[in-house]
C-alpha positions as CSV (number, residue, x, y, z in Angstrom):
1,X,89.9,129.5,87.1
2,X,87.1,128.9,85.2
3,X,83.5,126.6,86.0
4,X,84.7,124.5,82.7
5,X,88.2,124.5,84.1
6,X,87.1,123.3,87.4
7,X,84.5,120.8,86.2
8,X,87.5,119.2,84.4
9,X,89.0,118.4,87.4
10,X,86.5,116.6,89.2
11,X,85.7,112.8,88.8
12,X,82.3,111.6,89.7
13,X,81.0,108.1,90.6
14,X,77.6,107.7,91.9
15,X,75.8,105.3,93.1
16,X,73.3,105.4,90.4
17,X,75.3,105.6,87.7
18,X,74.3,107.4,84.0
19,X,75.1,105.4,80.8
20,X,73.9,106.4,77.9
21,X,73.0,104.5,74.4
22,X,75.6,104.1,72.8
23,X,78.5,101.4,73.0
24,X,80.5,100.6,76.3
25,X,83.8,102.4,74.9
26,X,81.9,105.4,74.1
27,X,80.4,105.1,77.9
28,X,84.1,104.7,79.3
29,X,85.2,107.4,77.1
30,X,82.2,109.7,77.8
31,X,84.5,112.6,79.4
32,X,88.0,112.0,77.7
33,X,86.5,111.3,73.7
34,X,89.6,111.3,72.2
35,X,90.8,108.8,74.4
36,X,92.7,106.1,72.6
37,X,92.2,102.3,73.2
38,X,94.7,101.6,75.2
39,X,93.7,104.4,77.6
40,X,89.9,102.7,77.8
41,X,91.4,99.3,77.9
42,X,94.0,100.0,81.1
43,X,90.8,101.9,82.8
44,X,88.3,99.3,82.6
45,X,91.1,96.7,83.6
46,X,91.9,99.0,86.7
47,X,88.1,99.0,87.0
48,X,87.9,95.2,87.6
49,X,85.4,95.6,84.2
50,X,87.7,94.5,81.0
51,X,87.2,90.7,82.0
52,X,82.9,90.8,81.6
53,X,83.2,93.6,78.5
54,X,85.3,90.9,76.8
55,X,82.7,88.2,77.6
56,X,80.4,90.3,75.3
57,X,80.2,89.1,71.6
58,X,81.3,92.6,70.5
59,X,83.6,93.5,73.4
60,X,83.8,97.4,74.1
61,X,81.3,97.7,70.9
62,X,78.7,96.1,73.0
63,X,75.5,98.6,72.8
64,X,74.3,99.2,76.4
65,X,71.5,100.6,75.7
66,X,69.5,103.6,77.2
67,X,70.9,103.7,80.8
68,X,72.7,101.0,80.2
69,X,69.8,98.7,80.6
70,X,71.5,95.3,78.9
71,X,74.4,95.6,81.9
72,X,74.3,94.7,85.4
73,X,74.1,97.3,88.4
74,X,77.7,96.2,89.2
75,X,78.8,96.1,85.6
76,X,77.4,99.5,85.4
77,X,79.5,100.7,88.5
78,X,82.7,99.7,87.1
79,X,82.1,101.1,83.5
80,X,81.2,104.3,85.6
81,X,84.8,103.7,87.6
82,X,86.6,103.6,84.9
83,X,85.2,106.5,83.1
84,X,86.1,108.5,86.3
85,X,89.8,106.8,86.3
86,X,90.3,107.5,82.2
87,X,89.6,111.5,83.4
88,X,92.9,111.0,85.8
89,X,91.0,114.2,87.8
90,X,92.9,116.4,90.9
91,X,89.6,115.8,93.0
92,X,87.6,112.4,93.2
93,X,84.2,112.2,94.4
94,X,83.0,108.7,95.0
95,X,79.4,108.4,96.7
96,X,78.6,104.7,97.8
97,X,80.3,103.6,94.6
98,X,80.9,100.1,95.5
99,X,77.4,99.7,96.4
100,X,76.2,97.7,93.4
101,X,79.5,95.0,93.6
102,X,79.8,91.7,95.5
103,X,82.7,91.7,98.2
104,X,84.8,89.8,96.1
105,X,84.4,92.6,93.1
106,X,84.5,95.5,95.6
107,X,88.3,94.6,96.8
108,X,89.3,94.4,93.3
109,X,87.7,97.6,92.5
110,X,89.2,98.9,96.4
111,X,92.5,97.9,94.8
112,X,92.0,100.4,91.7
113,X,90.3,103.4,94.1
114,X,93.0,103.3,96.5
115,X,95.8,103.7,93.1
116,X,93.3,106.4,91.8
117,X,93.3,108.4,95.0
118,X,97.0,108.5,95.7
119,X,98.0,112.2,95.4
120,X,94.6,113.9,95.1
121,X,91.6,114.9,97.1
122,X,89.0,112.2,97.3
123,X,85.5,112.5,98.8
124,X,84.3,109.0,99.4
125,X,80.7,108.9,100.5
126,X,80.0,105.3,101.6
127,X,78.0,102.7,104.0
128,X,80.6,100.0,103.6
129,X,83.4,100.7,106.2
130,X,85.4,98.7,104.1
131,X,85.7,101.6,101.4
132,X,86.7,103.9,104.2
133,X,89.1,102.4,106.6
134,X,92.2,103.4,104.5
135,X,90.4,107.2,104.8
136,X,92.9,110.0,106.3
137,X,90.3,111.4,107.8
138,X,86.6,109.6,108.3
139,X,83.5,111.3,109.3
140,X,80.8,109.2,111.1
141,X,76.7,110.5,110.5
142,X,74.6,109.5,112.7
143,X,70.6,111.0,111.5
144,X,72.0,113.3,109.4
145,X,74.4,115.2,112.2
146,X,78.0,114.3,112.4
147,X,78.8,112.6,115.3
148,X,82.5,111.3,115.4
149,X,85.4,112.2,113.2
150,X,89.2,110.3,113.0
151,X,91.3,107.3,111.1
152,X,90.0,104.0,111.1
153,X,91.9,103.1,114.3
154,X,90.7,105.7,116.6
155,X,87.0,105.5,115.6
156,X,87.2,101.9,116.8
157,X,88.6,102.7,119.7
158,X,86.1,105.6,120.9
159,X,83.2,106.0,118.6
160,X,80.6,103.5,119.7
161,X,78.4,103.7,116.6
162,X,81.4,103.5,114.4
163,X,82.3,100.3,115.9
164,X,79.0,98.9,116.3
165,X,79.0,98.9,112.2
166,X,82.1,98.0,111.8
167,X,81.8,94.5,113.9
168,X,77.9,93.9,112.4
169,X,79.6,94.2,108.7
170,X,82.8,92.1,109.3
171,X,80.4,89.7,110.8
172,X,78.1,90.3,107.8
173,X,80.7,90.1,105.2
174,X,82.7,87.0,106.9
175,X,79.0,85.4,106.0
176,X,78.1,86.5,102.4
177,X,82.1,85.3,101.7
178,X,80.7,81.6,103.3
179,X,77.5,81.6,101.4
180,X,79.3,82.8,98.1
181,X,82.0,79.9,98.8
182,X,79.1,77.1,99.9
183,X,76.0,78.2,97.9
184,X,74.3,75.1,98.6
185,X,74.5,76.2,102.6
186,X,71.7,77.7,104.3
187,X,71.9,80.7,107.1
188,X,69.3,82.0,109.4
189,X,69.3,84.9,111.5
């Protein structure tokens, strides 16, 4: 195996993602350039992203600009997804990808990772426990040092720190879907 072979077999998204100045299909089809339409179009729909690129005046022909600077951090995470999802790679590497979405855009993206990692190995680097409880295997850092390792269901059980995240974003998220749904509403902590 070569380093080209095996760099074609890994999907990237990070949470700062790279676009580049040129036009939102050439971002999606960055890795796969002879990618045909349909192939961009069914990625950025699995990406939650084909409904905003067709808001723009000149759809996937939108210019982003020089690191993508006319789209929003969340728009620029899914054109990111589904650049990684047009690649179709054996190993996925996904660090805190979801990090730049609202909850709402997150499950629909959620919906599209969990598709994407069916039958490969997927490395999901996240803060969210909501990216991770569907995770075969799920290790908990605590300063660096890992300190807890298991399925969803069994870190809730035993792992203290695990749990004490999990309950503060449910509780966290339960309130952001309130505020989202009542905008006028105010909260205080």
């Amino acid at each position: 195996m070569t380093l080209s072979s095996l760099r074609s077999q890994i999907g990237i998204v990070l949470q700062e993602t790279t676009l580049f100045a040129g036009t939102i299909r050439e971002n999606i089809a960055f890795g796969k350039p002879e990618a045909t339409m349909d192939e961009i179009i069914a990625a950025a729909k699995a990406a939650a992203a084909h409904e905003f690129i067709m808001e723009f005046p000149e759809g996937y022909d939108t210019m982003v600009g020089e690191r993508g600077q006319t789209l929003s951090g969340g728009q620029k995470q899914r054109v990111a997804i589904a650049r990684a999802l047009l690649l179709d790679p054996k190993i996925l590497i996904l660090d805190d990808s979801t990090s730049s979405v609202d909850i709402a855009t997150e499950a629909q993206i959620q919906v599209a990772l969990d598709e994407l990692m069916k039958d490969r190995t997927s490395f999901v680097i996240a803060q969210r426990i909501s990216t991770v409880m569907n995770a075969d295997q799920i290790l908990v850092l605590d300063k660096g040092q890992i300190v807890a390792h298991g399925c969803h269901e069994e870190l809730l059980e035993e792992n203290e720190i695990y749990a004490e995240i999990y309950t503060s974003q449910l509780i966290g998220d339960e309130q952001d879907e309130i505020q989202a749904e009542h905008p006028s509403s105010r909260q205080f902590a």
